[in-house]
Each structure stands twice: as C-alpha cells, then as structure tokens.
N, C-alpha and C positions, 0 to 999 in steps of 0.2 A: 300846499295850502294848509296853514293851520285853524284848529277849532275853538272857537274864544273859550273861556273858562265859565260862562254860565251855558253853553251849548252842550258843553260836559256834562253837566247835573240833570241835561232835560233826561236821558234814558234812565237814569236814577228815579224820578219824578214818577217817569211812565213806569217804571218796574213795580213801585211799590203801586200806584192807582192799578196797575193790573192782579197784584196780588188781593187787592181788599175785592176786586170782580171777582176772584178764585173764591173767597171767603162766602161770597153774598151768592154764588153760581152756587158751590155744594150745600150751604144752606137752603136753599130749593129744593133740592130732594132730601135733606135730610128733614123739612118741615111737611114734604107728600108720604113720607115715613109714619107719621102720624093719623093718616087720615085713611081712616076703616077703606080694608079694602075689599074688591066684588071678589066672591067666592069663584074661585078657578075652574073653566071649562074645557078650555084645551092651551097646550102650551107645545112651544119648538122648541128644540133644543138646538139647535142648527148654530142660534144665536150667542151662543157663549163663545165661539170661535173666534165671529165676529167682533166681542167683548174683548176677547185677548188683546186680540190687533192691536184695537181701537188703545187699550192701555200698552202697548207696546211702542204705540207714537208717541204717548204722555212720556213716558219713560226717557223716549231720548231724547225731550225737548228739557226734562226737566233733572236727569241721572246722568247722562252717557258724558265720556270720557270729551267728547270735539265741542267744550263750551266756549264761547270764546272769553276772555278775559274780563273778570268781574264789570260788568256796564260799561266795556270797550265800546266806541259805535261800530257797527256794523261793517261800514266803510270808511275804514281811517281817511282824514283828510279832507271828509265834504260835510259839513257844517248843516249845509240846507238838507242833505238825505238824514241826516242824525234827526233834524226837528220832525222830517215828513212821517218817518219810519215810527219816531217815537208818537206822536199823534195819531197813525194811523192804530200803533197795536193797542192803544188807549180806546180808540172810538171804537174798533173791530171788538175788544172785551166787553165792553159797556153795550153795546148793542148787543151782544151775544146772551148778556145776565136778560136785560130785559125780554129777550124774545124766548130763553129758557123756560123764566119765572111764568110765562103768558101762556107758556104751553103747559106746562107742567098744574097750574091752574084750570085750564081746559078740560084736562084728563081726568081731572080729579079719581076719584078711585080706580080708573082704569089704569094710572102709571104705573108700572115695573119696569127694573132693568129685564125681564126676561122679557121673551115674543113667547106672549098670552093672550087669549082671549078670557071675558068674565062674563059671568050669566047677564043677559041684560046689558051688552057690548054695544057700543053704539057708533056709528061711523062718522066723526068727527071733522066739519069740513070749513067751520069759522075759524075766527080770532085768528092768533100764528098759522094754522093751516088752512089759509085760504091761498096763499102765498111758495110753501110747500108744503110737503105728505109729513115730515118730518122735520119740525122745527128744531126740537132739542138736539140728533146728531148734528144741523147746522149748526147750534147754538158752543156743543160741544168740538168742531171742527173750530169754528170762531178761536175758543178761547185757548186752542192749541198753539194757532197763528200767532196770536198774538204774545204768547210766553215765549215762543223759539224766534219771531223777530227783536227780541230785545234779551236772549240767552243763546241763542243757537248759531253756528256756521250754516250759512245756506247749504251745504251738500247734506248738514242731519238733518235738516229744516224739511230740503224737500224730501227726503228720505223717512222722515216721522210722517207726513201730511200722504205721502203714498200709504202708506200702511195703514193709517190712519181711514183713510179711504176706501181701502179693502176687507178690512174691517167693518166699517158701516155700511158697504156695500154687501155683505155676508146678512148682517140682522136686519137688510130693508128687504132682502128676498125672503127673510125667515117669518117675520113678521108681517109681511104682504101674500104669502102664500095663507096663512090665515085670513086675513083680512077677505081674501078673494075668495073662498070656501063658504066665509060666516055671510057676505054682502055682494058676492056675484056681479050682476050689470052696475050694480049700484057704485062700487069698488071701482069697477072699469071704466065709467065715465069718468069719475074722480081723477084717475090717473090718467084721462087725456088732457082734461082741464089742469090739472097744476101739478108742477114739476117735483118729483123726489127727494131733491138734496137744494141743489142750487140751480134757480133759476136761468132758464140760456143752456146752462150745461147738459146735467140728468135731473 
C-alpha cells in the first residue's frame, strides 16, 4: 500500500505545529520566572533525581541515535495511521500547553522546578488540579508523546516515556511528602479524591 503525496506532508505539518507547542510550553515558565517568588520554607531534594529522569526521556525523544528518518511515517505504508498519529501528537501537544499554562497560572508564586514549600503555601485543589495533583508533569509527559510520535521508533518512544515516568514518579513522592507534613488530613482527602498523574491509572 502506498501513501499519496500529500499524506507525506501531514507529519511535516504536525512537526512544525508541535514545535511552535514546545515554543508557547517553555515560554510558560520562563514568563512564571518573573513573577516574585514566596520566600522559601522547606525544600526536598529528592527531586532533582527525579528532574534528571524526567530530562533523560526528553533527551531520547529528541537526541539519541534510533530517530527514525526525517518525518518518515511511523508505519511505512498505512496512509490512515500517518493522519491519525500525526493529529493525535498535534492535539496531545496543544492540550498539554494549555493545561501547563492553567496550572502554571494557578501556582503563581508558589511554582519551582524544586519540591518547595513557601511561607503562606497553600493547598491548591481548583482549575487544572481538580482533575489531577499534578497538572504540569501531565502536561510535560504530554508534550514528550507527542515529539517521539512524529521523531521517535516505538522501542525509544517507550523506553523515554518509562524513564520519563520514573522520574516524575521520584518528584510526586518528593513533593507530596511535603505537601503531607505542611496539610495533613487536608492533603489526604485530596489524594483520595483525584488522581496523581493520570487519571484511571495513578
């Protein structure tokens, strides 16, 4: 089965619409960069580990040597998985900015990349996090998906998205051991009511 010539261009399309999401995603915290932050009360370090990881799946979706051939499809020869694939990591990025920028907004002065607590912390359970505990690793898994479905071989694909995983799952114990210290029963209801990462799953 072959793939017409404009079925070609769609992962083209989708590459570049996922780069301008990479563009408008880091712009998000580089705009929370700005915005006075609450004086520091207690911090984990636990969390930088989990940071590594978490850039050690970036890395092979977007560095390592198993790319497959400049905006190859995925699966040579099926036409309809080239469109679904390329529309899916299109929608998967676009959703991911917006649910970033919502959280990232929420937090307002409390956002760091570290697991911190700030004087006058506050336990945050609207907007993006009603939904889960942590929108932005979501948001940040998101936009992993969606660069290694239209750069990646599934064996680094799933292989970044595990690490990627172990990772995040590193800074939500580091960052919820806090959380559980500063807010107690409060924290603890929170986390029977809605889910950690992704819903259904954790």
């Amino acid at each position: 089965m072959t793939i017409s010539a404009a079925a070609l261009h769609v992962p083209i399309a989708a590459f570049y619409t996922v780069i301008a999401c990479w563009f408008i995603f880091l712009l998000s915290f580089v705009l929370r960069e700005r915005i006075p932050r609450g004086r520091e009360w207690k911090r984990d370090h636990t969390a930088l580990l989990g940071l590594a990881l978490e850039g050690i799946g970036y890395y092979m979706v977007w560095c390592q040597p198993l790319q497959r051939k400049q905006f190859a499809p995925l699966v040579a020869g099926s036409e309809a998985l080239v469109w679904v694939l390329s529309v899916l990591a299109v929608a998967v990025a676009v959703a991911s900015v917006v649910f970033v920028d919502a959280a990232c907004r929420r937090l307002g002065k409390q956002w760091a990349l570290a697991a911190r607590l700030v004087e006058d912390h506050s336990l945050i359970q609207d907007g993006p996090y009603r939904f889960v505990r942590n929108p932005i690793y979501l948001g940040m898994l998101g936009m992993l998906l969606a660069t290694g479905l239209l750069r990646t071989q599934w064996i680094a694909l799933l292989a970044a998205i595990l690490i990627f995983i172990a990772g995040t799952y590193i800074r939500i114990r580091s960052e919820e051991r806090l959380l559980r210290e500063a807010f107690g029963s409060r924290f603890e209801e929170y986390t029977r009511k809605v889910p950690a990462l992704i819903p259904g799953v954790y």
